[in-house]
N, C-alpha and C positions, 0 to 999 in steps of 0.2 A: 669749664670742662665737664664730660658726663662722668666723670669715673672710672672709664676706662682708656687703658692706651695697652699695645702691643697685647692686645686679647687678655690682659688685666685689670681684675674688678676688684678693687680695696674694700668695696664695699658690700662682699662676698666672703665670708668663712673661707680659708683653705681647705680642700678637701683631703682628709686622713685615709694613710692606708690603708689597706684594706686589712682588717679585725684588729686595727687599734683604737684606742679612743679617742674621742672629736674633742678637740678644745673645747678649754672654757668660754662662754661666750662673755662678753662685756666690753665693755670701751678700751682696752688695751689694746685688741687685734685691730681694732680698727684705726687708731694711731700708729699703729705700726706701719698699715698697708696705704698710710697717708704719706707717710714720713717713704715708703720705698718707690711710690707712683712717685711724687716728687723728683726725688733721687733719680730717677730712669730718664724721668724729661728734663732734668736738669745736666746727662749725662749726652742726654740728644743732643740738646744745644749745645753744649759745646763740644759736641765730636761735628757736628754740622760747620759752627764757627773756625774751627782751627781745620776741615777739607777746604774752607773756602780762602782763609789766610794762606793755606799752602798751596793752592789752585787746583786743587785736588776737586771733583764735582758730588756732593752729597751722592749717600746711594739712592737710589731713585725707585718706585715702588715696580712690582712684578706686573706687565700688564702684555695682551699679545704682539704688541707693536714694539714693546719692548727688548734690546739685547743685553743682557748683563756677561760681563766680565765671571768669569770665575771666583773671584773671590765675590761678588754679588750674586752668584746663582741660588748657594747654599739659603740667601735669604728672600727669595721669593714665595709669596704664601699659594698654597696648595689650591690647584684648580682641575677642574675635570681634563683638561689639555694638559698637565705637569707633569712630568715621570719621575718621582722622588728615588734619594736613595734608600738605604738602608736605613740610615741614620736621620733623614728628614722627616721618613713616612713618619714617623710618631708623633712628628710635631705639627702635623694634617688640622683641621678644625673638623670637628666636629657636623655631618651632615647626615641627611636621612640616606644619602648613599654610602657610608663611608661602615665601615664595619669594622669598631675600636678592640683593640685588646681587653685585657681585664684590667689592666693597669692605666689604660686608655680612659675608660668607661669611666671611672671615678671623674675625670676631668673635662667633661663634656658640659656645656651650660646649659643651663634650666631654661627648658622650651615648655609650650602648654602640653607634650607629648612626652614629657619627663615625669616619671613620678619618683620622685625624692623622698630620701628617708628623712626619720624626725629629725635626726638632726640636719638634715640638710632645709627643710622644708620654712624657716625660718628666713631663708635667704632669697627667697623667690622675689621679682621686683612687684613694686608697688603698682595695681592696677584698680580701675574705677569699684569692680568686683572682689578685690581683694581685703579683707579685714585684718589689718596688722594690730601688731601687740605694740607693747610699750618701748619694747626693743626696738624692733625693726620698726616704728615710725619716722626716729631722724634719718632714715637712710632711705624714702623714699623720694623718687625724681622728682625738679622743681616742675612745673605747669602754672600757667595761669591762675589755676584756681587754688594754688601752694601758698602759703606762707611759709620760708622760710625764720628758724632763728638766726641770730646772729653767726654762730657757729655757720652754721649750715649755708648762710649767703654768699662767700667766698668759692661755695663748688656750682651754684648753679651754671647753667651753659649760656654762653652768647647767644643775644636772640637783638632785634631790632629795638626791641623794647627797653633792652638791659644796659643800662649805664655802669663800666664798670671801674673800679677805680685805680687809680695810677697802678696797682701791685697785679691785678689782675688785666689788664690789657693787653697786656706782651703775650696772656693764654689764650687772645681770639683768635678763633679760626678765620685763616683768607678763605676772602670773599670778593666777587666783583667791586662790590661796594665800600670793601676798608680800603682805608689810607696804611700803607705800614712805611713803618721808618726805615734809615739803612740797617736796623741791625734786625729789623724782624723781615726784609724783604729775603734775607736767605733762608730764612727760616719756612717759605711759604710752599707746599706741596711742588713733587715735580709733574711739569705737562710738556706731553708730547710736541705741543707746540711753542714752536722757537721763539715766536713775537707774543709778546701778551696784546689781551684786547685792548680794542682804544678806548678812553674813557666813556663812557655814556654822559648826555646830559645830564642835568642835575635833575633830580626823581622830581620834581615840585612845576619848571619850566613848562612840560608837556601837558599835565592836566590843568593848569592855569592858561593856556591858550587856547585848552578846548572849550574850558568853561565860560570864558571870556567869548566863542563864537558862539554857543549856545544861548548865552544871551542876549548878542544881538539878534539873532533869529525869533528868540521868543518876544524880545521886543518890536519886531517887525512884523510877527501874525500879530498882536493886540494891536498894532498900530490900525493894520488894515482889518481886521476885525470891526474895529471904533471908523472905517471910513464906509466898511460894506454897510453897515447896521446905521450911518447917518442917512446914506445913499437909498436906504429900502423904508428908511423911516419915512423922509423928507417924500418917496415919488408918493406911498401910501398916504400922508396927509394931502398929498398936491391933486392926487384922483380924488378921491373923498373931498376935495374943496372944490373941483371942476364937475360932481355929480352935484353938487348942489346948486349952482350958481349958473349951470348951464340952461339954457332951454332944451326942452323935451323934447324926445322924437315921438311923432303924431302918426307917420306912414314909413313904410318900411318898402322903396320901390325895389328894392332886390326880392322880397317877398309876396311883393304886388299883394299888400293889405295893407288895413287900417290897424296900427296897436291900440293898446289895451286906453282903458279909459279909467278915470278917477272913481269908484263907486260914490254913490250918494249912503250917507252913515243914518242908519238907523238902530234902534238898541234890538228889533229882532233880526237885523243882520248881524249885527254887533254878537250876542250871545250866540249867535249859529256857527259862529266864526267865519261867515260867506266875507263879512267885510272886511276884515285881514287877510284874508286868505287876498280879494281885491286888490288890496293896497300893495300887498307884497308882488305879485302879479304886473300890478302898473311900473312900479319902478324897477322890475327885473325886465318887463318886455320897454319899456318907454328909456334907457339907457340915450342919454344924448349924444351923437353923432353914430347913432347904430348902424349903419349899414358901412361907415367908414371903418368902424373897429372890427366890425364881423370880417371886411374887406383884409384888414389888417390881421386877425389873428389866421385866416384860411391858409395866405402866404405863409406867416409864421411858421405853420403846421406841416408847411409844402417843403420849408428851410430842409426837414430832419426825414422826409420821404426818399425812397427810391429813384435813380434815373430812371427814366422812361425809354425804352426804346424808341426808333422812329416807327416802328407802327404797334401801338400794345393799349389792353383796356384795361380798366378800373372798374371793378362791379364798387355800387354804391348799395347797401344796406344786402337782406337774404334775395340771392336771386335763386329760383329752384326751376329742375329742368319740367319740360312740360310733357313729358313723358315720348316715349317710342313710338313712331308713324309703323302703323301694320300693315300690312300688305294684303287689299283684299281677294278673294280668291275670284271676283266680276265687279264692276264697275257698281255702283249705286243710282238706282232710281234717283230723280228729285223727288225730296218730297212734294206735301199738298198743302196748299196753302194752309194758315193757321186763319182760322174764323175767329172775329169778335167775341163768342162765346165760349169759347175756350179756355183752361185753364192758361195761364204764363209761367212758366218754367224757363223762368234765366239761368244760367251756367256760368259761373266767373273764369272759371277754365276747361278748355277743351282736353281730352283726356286723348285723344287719337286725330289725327288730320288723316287727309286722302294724300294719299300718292299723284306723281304725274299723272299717269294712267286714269286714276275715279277723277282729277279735276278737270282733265279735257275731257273725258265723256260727258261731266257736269255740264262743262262750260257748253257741250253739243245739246246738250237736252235743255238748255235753259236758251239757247237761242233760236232753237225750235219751239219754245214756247209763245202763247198769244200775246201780245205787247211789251214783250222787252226788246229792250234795244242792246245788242252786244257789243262791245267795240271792234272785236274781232283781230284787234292787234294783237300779233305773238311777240310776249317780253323780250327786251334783246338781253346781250350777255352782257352781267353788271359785273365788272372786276371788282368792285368794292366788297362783297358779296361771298366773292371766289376765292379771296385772297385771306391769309391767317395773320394772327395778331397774338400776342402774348397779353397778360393782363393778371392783376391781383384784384380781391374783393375788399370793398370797404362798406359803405352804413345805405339804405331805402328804397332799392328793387328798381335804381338805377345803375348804366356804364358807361364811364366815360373811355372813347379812343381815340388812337391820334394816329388819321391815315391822309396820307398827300403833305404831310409836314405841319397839318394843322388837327389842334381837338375837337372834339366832337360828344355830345351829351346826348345819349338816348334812355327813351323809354322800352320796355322791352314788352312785349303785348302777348298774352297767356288762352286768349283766343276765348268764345261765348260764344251761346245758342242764339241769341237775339231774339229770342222768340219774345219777346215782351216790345220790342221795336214792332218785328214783324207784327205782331199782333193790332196795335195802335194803326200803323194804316191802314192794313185792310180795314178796320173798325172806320177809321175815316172815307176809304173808298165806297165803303156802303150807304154813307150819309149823304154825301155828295155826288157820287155816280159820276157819269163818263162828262158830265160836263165841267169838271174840272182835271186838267193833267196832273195827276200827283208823279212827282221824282223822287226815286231814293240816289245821291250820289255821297258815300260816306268818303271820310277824308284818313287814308292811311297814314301812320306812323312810322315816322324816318328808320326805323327799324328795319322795314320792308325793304329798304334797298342800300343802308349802311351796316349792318349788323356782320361782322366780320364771319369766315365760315366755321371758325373753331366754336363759337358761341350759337348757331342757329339752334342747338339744342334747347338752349332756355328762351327763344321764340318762337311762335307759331307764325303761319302764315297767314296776313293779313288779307291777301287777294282771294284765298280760297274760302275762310271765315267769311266773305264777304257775297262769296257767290253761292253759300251755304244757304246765310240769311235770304238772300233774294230767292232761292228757293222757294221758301216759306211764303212770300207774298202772293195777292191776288194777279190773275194775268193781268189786267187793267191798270197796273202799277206799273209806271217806266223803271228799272233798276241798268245803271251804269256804275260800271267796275272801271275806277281810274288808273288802277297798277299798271295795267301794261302799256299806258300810253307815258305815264313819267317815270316807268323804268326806262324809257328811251334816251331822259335827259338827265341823269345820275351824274353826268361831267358837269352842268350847269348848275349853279346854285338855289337850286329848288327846295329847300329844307336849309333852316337855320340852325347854326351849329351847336350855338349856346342858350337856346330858346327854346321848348316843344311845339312850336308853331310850323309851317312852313314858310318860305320866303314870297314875298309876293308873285318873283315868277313862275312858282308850283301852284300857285290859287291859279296864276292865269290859264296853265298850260288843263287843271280842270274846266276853269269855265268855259274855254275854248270846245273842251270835250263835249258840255252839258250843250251849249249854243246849238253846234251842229247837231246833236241828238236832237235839241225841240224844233231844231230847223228856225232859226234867228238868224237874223245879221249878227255879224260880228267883227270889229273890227282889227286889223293888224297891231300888233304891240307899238310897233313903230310910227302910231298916230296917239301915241301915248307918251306922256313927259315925265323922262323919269328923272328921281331924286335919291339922293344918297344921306345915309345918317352913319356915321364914322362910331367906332368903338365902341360898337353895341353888343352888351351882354347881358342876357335874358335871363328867362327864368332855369333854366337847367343847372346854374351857377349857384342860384337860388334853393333847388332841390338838393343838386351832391355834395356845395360848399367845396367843390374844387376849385384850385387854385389854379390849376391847368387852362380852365377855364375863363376863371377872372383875367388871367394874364396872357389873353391869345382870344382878342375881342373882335369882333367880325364888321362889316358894312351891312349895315340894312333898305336895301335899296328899295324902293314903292314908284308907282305910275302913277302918272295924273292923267284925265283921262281928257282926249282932244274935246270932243264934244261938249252941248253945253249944258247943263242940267242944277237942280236947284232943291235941295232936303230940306224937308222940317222934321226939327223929333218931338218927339212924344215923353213921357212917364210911362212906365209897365202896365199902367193903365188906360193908356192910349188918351190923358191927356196933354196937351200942346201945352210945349214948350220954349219952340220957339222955331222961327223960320228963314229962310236966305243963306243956308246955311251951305254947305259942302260933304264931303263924307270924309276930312280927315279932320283930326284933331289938331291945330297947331302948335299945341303948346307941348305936344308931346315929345320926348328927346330922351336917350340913355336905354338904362334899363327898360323903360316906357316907349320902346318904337314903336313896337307891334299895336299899341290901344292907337296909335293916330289915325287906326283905321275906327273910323264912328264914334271914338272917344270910350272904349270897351265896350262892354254888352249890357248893358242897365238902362238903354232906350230904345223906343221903337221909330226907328228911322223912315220917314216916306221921303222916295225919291222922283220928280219928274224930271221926262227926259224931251227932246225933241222928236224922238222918233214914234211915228204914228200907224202902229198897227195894231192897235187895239188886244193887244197883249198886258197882263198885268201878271205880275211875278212876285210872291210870298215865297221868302225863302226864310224857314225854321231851321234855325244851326245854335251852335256852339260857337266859342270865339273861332274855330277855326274857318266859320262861313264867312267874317267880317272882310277878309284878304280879296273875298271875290266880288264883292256887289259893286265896284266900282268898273269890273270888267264886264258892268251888263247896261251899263247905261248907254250904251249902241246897239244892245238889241230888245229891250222893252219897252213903252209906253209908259208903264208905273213900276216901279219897286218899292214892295213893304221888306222890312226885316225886323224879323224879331226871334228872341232869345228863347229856345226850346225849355229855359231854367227859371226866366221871369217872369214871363206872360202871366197877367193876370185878368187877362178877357178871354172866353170861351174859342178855340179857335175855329169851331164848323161857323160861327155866329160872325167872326170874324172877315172868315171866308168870303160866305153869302154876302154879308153887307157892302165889305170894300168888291166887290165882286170881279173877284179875284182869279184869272184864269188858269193859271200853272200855278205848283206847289214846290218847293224845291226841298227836299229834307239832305241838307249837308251836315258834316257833325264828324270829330273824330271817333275812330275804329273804336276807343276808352266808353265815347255815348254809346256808341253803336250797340256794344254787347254788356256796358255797366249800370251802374245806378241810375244814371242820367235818363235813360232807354222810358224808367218808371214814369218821368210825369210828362209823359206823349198823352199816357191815358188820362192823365188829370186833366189836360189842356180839352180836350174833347168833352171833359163831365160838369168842370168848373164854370158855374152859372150858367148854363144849358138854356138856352133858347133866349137870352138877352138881345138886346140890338144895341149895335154899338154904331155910334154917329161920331164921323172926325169934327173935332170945333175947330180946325184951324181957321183964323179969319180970313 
């Protein structure tokens, strides 16, 4: 029990009249007011036991749900809802709303807004802040932190904690949780509700099933923790024992190169750190089966991308626009040729292109010129071109799209002066004069007639670049513009999809161009045998590392050519290497279609043919010239080929010797106006006036 019952505190001085004197304090009052709280609950209980012997219903406490009888009224305790009489108001409690008589006032309880007199101030309860005397200590409430004496142990309150003993039990208060007997169940508060609750589980049941799932849980993440961690252990040892035991990779055909090589050890390599630097080099670029796992991680990569539309690009690496075409206020002269002595001024990007408008005027003024040859075909309407595409950017100033249901890799071309091209042959035309035919036919980039129309901002135009350059050359210089004759065949597969090459029927539909322009025989496709290479994926797979690409691999179809004819090749120095040869490579397959033409560019190819008219034909290309030389063995006598990048014999020297009639300079739109452009001039300067003799036997 606390102490109190029916608003009586024993362990509280009675308060004295007003101007009499206050008792004496000491241990008498306070056995008194033990001995009458007793007495009151001993007076309850059995006024409770004998309503319930007679069937009479205990009085039941004041609440709003509450009806009491008349003789219950009088003992309802006072609420702001109550309307006392006469006779009750006095017996009101004590509240900050309640405004007591004077005879009231003495009997209000000590709140922290009570200030009591001395003699009252003794009786105040015990609090964390409160310092009692030696009196008032046995009369503070029990807590936790209490010692009770013996005395004092029989008043503390029921708590969870407190066991109490047979004499004190019958004073705990109901609660959910007690058991009471039949004689303390009448005893227990009345509640408005007629059924009591139903028992609850047993307090212990509920968190012993939870702890019990908790466990297995936790034993189920350590289990699979111990399965993840053997699982990532075991693949980590199993690659680290497959990098060592495997053979190296040597060439990388997706990269079309040779990788790295072992350094030879020396101690001032060693101390430079060049030969670690080597080593670590070799086995990050020589990983065994690399081009399988590149293959493998691109996919991976492709798992966690975007769908694609059916027709949308992909920029690979910074693509940047090539600035706003101006509008000129009259068309532009051609220029004047560029002379050998000239400075060279290359441009890697063109800042302004010409309009329709300045490029047919061009195109009139350059076919009005002395020795060009114009094609005179007007481009037809490319839907590839016309038509928009959606696309996001990824990684090296390439885009892949995907138009007709199939992708597609381009290079995107920023446009140049050429004037370092231009420059080189006129230097050449001067040396040799008219009795050699020099040709410029450069080779566009699939851009030219794939580049969807949302993106033509970040290309220039290949065909007008091109009729730019020819400008600049000597009249005596044949220049053929191939654009408008293969934007005709933009349905046919003339440019390969996943390679920056074109396809072999784009090499044809130029040579066919060049033929007619030298005025050659030439013969129909259809005296030509052609062949198929199934799931061929080049080099643009190579460059953007899409996976678009790997997985949407094309035919690479090539001609054989009717006629009969027979190459020997050379070293870049024009010595023999061997002869009865053919102009494809056969071993060539895959990623590798495109070199089965001459076996790539690292020889210089002589071809005889049967046909006899004293024509011999030197064509200086890039790989992209490789596609065509087998489309001319029907209209030359002789073809040389050699590489505008490896030559390492003089080419006026060259000329003169093999005595050589036409010149054919092919090469993509990239030589045309880039680095490549630079060692035209070298070929012209390098060992200058040598004589070069074929030794084939």
């Amino acid at each position: 029990m606390d102490g109190r019952y029916h608003g009586m505190d024993y362990r509280k001085k009675p308060r004295h009249a007003a101007g009499s004197q206050p008792p004496e304090t000491g241990g008498d009052w306070q056995a008194r007011y033990e001995q009458q709280a007793r007495a009151v609950v001993r007076r309850e209980w059995e006024s409770r036991a004998a309503a319930k012997q007679g069937g009479a219903e205990p009085p039941k406490p004041y609440t709003s749900q509450t009806r009491y009888t008349s003789e219950e009224e009088p003992l309802r305790p006072y609420t702001s809802q109550a309307r006392y009489t006469a006779g009750e108001e006095t017996l009101r409690p004590y509240t900050s709303q309640t405004r007591y008589t004077a005879e009231e006032e003495q009997l209000r309880p000590y709140t922290s807004q009570t200030r009591y007199t001395a003699g009252e101030e003794p009786l105040r309860p015990y609090t964390s802040q409160t310092r009692y005397t030696s009196e008032e200590e046995p009369l503070r409430p029990y807590t936790s932190q209490t010692r009770y004496t013996a005395e004092e142990e029989p008043l503390r309150p029921y708590t969870s904690q407190t066991r109490y003993t047979a004499e004190e039990e019958p004073l705990r208060p109901y609660t959910s949780q007690t058991r009471y007997t039949a004689e303390e169940e009448t005893l227990r508060p009345y509640a408005p509700q007629a059924q009591q609750p139903a028992d609850p589980p047993a307090p212990d049941e509920r968190p012993r099933a939870r702890r019990k799932k908790m466990d297995k849980r936790d034993l189920l993440e350590k289990r699979l923790s111990l399965v993840v961690l053997f699982i990532l252990t075991f693949s980590f040892g199993l690659t680290t024992l497959l990098m060592v035991i495997l053979p190296r990779s040597t060439v990388s055909k997706i990269e079309k190169r040779e990788l790295a090589v072992l350094p030879q050890f020396s101690l001032e390599s060693y101390f430079s750190g060049e030969f670690t630097a080597g080593v670590a080099n070799f086995y990050d670029d020589t990983v065994p089966m690399r081009d399988s796992l590149k293959n493998l991680g691109n996919n991976f990569k492709a798992v966690f991308g975007l769908p694609k539309s059916e027709d949308s690009v992909e920029f690979v690496g910074t693509v940047n626009k090539v600035g706003q075409k101006k509008e000129p206020s009259q068309p532009d002269a051609p220029s004047a040729p560029i002379s050998s002595q000239q400075e060279s001024s290359a441009s890697s990007v063109s800042q302004a292109e010409p309009d329709v408008q300045q490029t047919q005027a061009l195109a009139k003024a350059l076919a009005g010129a002395a020795g060009r040859r114009m094609d005179g075909v007007e481009p037809s309407v490319n839907k590839f071109t016309e038509q928009e595409a959606e696309g996001n950017m990824t990684e090296n100033g390439l885009i892949v799209i995907k138009q007709g249901g199939h992708f597609r890799g381009l290079e995107l071309f920023g446009g140049g002066s050429g004037d370092n091209y231009a420059q080189s042959l006129n230097s050449l035309y001067d040396q040799v004069g008219d009795r050699v035919s020099i040709w410029s036919m450069p080779a566009p980039l699939a851009c030219e007639f794939y580049l969807p129309s949302n993106f033509q901002e970040y290309s220039t135009s290949q065909s007008d670049c091109f009729d730019k350059v020819h400008s600049k050359l000597n009249k005596g210089i044949h220049a053929i513009n191939i654009c408008p004759v293969l934007s005709k065949h933009v349905d046919e597969p003339i440019y390969c999809r996943t390679d920056h090459h074109w396809q072999p029927l784009g090499a044809y539909y130029a040579a066919k161009t060049f033929a007619e322009a030298a005025d050659v025989p030439f013969p129909d496709i259809n005296t030509y045998t052609p062949g198929k290479m199934e799931g061929f994926v080049g080099s643009m797979y190579a460059y953007t590392g899409s996976s678009d690409l790997l997985n949407d691999p094309e035919d690479f179809v090539y001609y054989t050519p009717g006629a009969e004819y027979t190459s020997a090749y050379y070293d870049t120095s024009y010595e023999f290497q061997w002869d009865d040869d053919n102009l494809f490579a056969e071993g060539a397959s895959g990623s590798d279609a495109y070199s089965y033409y001459l076996g790539g560019d690292n020889y210089i190819v002589k071809t005889d043919t049967q046909v006899e008219n004293g024509r011999r034909l030197l064509i200086v290309k890039d790989s992209y010239g490789n596609a065509t030389v087998p489309f001319f063995t029907g209209s030359f006598e002789q073809i040389y080929v050699v590489d505008m990048r490896y030559l390492q014999r003089n080419l006026i020297s060259f000329i003169n010797d093999m005595e050589i009639t036409d010149v054919l300079f092919t090469m993509s739109a990239y030589s045309l106006v880039g680095s490549q452009a630079d060692n035209l001039e070298n070929l012209l300067t390098q060992n200058a006036g040598e004589t070069i003799v074929d030794k084939q036997p």
